[in-house]
N, C-alpha and C positions, 0 to 999 in steps of 0.2 A: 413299688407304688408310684405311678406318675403323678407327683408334684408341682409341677409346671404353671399350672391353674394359681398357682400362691404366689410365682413372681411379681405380678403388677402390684400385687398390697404388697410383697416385701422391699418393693424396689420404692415403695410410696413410703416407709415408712424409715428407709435408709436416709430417704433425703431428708425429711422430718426430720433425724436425727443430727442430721449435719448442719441443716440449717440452725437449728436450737443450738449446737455451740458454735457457731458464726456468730449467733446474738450473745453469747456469752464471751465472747476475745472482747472485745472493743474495753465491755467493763473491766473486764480480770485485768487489761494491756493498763489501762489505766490505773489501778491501783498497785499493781506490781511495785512502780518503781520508788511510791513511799514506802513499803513494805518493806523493799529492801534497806531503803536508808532509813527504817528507825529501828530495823532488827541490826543495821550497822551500828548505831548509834548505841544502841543498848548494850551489844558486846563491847564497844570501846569504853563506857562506860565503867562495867564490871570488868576489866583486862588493865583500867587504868594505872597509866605510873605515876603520873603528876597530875595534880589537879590544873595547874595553868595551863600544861599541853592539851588536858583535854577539855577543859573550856574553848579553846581555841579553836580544836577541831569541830565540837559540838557546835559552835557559832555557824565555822565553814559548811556543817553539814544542814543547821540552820537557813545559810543563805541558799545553798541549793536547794534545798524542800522549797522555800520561799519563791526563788525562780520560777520553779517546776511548774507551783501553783500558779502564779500571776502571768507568768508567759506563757503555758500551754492551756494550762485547764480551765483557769476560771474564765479564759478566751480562746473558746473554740474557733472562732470565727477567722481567727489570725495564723490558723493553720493551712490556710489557702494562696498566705502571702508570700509565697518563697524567700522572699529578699530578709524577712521579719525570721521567718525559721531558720534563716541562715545564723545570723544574729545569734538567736536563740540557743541554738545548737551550739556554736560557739563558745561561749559564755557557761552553759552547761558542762560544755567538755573541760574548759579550765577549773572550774569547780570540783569536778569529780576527777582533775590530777592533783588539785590540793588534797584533798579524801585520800588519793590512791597514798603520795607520797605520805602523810602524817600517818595514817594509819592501812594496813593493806586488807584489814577487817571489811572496810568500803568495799574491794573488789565485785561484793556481793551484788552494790548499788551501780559500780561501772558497766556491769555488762548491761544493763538493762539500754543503755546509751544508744545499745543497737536498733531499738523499738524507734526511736525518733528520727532515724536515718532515712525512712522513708518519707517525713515530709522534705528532706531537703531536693531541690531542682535536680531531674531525674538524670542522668548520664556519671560524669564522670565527680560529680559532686557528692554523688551517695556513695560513691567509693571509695574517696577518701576522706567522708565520714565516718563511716568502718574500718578504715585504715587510722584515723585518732582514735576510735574507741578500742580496738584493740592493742595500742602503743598503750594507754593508758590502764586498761584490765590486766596486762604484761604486767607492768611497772607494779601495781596490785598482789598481780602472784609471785614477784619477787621479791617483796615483802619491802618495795621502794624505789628508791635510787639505786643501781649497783653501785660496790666500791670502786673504786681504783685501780681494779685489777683487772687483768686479761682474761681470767676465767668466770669472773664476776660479769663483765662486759659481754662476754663468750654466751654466760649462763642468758643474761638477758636478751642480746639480740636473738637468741634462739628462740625463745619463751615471744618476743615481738612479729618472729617470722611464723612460726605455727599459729600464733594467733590470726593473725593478718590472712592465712593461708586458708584457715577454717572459714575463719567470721568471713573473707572476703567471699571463697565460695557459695555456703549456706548463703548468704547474706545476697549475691547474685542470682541464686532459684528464685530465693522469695520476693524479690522486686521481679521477676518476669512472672513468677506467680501471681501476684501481686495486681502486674498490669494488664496477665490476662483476666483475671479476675472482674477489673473494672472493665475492660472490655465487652467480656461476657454478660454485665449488667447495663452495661449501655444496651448492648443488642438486645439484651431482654425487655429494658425500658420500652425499647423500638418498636420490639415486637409487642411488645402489649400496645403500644400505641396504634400498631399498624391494624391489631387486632379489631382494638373498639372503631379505626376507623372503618373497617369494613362488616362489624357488625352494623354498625351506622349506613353503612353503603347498601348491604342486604337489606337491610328495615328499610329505606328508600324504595331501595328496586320492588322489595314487594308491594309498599304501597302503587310504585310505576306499574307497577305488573299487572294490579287487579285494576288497576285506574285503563288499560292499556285494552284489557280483557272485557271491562263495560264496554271502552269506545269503540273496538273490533266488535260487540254484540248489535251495540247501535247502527253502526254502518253497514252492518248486515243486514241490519230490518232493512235500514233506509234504502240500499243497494236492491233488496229483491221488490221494495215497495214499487221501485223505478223502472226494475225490470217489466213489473208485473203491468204498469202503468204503461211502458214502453209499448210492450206484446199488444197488450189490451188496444192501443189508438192505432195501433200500424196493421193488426187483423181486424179486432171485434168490431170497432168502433167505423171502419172503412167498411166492413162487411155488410154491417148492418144499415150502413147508409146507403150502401146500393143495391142493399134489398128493397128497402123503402122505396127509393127510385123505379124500382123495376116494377111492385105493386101499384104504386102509382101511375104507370106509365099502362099497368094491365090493365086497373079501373077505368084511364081515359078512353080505350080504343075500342072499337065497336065492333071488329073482325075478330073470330074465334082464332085464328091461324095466329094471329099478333099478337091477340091474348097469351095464349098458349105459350108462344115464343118468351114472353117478359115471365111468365110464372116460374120456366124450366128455368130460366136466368137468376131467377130468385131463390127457387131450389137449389141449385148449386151453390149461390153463395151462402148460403146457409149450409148446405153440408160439409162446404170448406172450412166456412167459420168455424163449425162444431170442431173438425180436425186441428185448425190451428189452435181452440181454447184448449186444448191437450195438447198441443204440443209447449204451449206457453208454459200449462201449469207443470208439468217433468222440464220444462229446463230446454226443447229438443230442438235441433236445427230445422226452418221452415221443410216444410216440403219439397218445396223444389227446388233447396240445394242438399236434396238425397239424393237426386240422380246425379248427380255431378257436380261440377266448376260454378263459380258463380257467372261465366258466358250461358251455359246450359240453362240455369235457375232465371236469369234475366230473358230469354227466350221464352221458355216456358210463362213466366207472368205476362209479359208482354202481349205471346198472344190470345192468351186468356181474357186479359183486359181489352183490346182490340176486337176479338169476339162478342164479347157482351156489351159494348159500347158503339160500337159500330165506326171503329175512329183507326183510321190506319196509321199503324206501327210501327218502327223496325227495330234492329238491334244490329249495333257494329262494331266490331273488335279490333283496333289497330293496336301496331306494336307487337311484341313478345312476350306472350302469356307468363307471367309471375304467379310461384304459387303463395298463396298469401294464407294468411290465421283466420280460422272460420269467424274471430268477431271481426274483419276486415269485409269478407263476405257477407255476412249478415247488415253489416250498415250499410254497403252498396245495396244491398235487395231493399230494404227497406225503406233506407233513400228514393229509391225509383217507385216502389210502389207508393207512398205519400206522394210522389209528384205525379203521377199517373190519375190520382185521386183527382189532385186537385185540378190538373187540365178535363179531367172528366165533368168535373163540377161547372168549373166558373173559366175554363178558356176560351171555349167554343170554336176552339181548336178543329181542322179536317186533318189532320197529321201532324203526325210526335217521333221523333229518332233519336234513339236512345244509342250513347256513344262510348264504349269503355276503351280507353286508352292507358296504355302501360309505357311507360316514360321515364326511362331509366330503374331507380328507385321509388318510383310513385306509378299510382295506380288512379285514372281519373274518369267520373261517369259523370255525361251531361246528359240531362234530359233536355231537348228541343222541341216548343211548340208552334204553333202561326196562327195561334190566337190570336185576342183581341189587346193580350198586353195591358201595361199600366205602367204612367210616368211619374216622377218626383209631386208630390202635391195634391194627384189630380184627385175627381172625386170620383170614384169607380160606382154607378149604380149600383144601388142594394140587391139587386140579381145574382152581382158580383162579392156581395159582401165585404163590400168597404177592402180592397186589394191595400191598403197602405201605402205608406211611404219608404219606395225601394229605389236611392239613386244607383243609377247604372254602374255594374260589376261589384258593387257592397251593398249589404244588407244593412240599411237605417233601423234598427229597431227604435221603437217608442216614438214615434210620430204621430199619423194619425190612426183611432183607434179601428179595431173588427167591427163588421159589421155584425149581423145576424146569420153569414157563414158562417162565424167563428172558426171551429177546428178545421176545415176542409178547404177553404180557397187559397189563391196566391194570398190574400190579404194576411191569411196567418203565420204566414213564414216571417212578419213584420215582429211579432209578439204574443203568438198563441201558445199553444201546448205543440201543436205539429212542428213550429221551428223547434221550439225546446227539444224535441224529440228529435229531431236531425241535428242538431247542432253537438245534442248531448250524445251522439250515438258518434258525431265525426272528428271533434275535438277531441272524446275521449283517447282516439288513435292519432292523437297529435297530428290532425287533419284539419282539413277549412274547408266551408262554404261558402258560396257566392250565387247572387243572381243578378241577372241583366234582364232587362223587360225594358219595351220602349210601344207606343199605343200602335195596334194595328199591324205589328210584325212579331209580336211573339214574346213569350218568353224563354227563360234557358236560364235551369238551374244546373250547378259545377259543382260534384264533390271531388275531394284531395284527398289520397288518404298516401303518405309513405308507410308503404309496402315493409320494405326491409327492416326500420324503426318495430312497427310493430309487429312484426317477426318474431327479433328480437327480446322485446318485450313479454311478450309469447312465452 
């Protein structure tokens, strides 16, 4: 019958046992050694041959009980003091050779001498503490002093070297016993300390954990809120402005042929639109960097835009194509198309040349236009919706405010949602933007974006 299953309660219930007489030594250790000296006392008593011898002795055995108590026991605390135990011990031991010599009944009460050896300073002082308690237990079992004689001398140094021989052995275990013992309860002290501090550490952590696991839920909304915000101004919101334009544009004209032309125009962005809110809402790369590289995807916009605008375009690649992380891609598209918008709107721009440059570690797209531009201060007519305050090659934000463009002109690059949106899309990749605008020659917006950084990152 496999038993095996009963080890861990038998092994539980061993230590239980062990540990119960470990509580039980300390008391027993302690009362022992009056024990022995009033069962000594009481044989010398009943053994006696003179009453004054054994007053005498009974006195002696007197002041040793009396020691016992006033220097060990009734102060515990003074067994920490080595120099005090030394003392102690001392004094003890002379005690219990007066005991041994008058009567060798004591022997009973010497050997216990052994018990106190452990408080004396640990090395070579415990051992010949043990080495007096057993000259003295000797002197005991041979019933005193030896005579005068050679075999009497003989008898005792025999009876001092077996002694000495045993007790010093035994007596050598149980101080390594002893100190592994206290060792052993150090490290257990430790380990229970080391315990509660890492229960204390887990309790932390979980609280960090769930506290960690809200703020990654929050960031999550807020992250796709941004996306969703992002997608929404840089398709929907561009689309649907140049839908309006195009209807507007079919309402003024009074030729069917132009008519036609602005509706088909407005039909497409609208069915693009409809494409890109699906592609926004899964998550999906624009369309036109499915067909390829973002040189390809920038082409394809460009002459899209160019088409329906009627505003000539181009697209230029210098350098060594870098393959870069599709959000590196995605913010150059995007980039270009907000500025595309916005020379559409308010530049009145006849041509825009769009420039990607790969330069070492970095990857940089300027849109160029020869518009009408805008200087530090000036006041852009509300046509232009108020273009802001852009000094040349930094973006001033918070100067003066948007007009009634709001989202769409150079004006909002100052502090609208379309800079937030480029900024947010270019910084993100540890990138920069810049514009330079001066009246009557143009403007030219610069993104930065290190390539290999956000590779990396990747």
């Amino acid at each position: 019958m496999d038993m095996s299953w009963q080890k861990p309660e038998a092994g539980r219930d061993e230590t239980a046992r062990l540990e119960a007489w470990e509580r039980r030594e300390a008391p027993a250790l302690a009362v022992l050694p009056y024990a022995m000296l009033a069962a000594a006392s009481a044989l010398t008593i009943v053994l006696s041959t003179g009453l004054r011898a054994t007053l005498i002795t009974l006195a002696v055995a007197a002041a040793a009980g009396g020691w016992l108590l006033w220097g060990y026991t009734l102060h515990p605390a003074w067994r920490e003091r080595r120099r005090w135990m030394a003392v102690f011990f001392a004094v003890l031991i002379a005690l219990m050779a007066v005991l041994a010599v008058r009567s060798p009944i004591f022997g009973f009460f010497t050997f216990t001498g052994y018990f106190f050896t452990f408080w004396l300073p640990r090395g070579r002082w415990r051992m010949i503490g043990v080495a007096a308690v057993a000259i003295v237990t000797a002197t005991a079992q041979d019933g005193g002093l030896p005579k005068p004689t050679v075999q009497a001398f003989a008898l005792y140094a025999g009876l001092i070297i077996v002694n000495v021989a045993v007790a010093g052995a035994l007596s050598w275990f149980a101080f390594v016993g002893s100190e592994q013992n206290d060792r052993r309860q150090v490290a257990v002290a430790e380990l229970s300390e080391a315990n509660r501090k890492l229960e204390a550490t887990l309790a932390e952590n979980a609280g960090l954990h769930e506290q960690l696991l809200a703020q990654a839920r929050e960031a999550g909304v807020y992250d796709e809120r941004q996306r969703m915000a992002r997608e929404i101004h840089d398709t929907l919101a561009q689309s649907l402005a140049g839908i309006i334009t195009q209807l507007q544009a079919a309402d003024q004209v009074g030729q069917d042929g132009e008519r036609r032309r602005h509706l088909d125009a407005a039909l497409a962005l609208a069915r693009e639109s409809l494409s890109e809110a699906r592609r926004s809402v899964h998550a999906l790369r624009p369309e036109p960097l499915q067909a390829g590289r973002i040189e390809e995807a920038l082409a394809v916009v460009t002459e899209r835009w160019s088409g329906l605008h009627g505003i000539r375009a181009t697209v230029t690649t210098t350098g060594a194509g870098t393959p870069m992380p599709p959000e590196a891609e995605l913010t150059l598209l995007r980039t270009a198309q907000e500025a595309l918008a916005n020379v559409a709107k308010h530049a009145g721009a006849t041509r825009v040349g769009l420039t990607l440059s790969y330069i070492g570690d970095q990857v940089t797209l300027d849109i160029r236009d020869d518009g009408v531009g805008f200087t530090r201060g000036a006041r852009v007519p509300a046509a232009q919706a108020a273009a802001g305050v852009v000094q040349r090659g930094v973006v001033q934000p918070g100067a003066n405010g948007g007009g009634p463009g709001g989202d769409g002109d150079h004006g909002h690059l100052k502090g609208g949602f379309g800079l937030t949106v480029m900024r947010e899309r270019v910084e993100g990749l540890a990138g920069t933007l810049a514009i330079e605008s001066e009246p009557g020659i143009g403007t030219t917006i610069s993104a930065c974006l290190p390539v290999a950084v956000a590779g990396r990152r990747r």
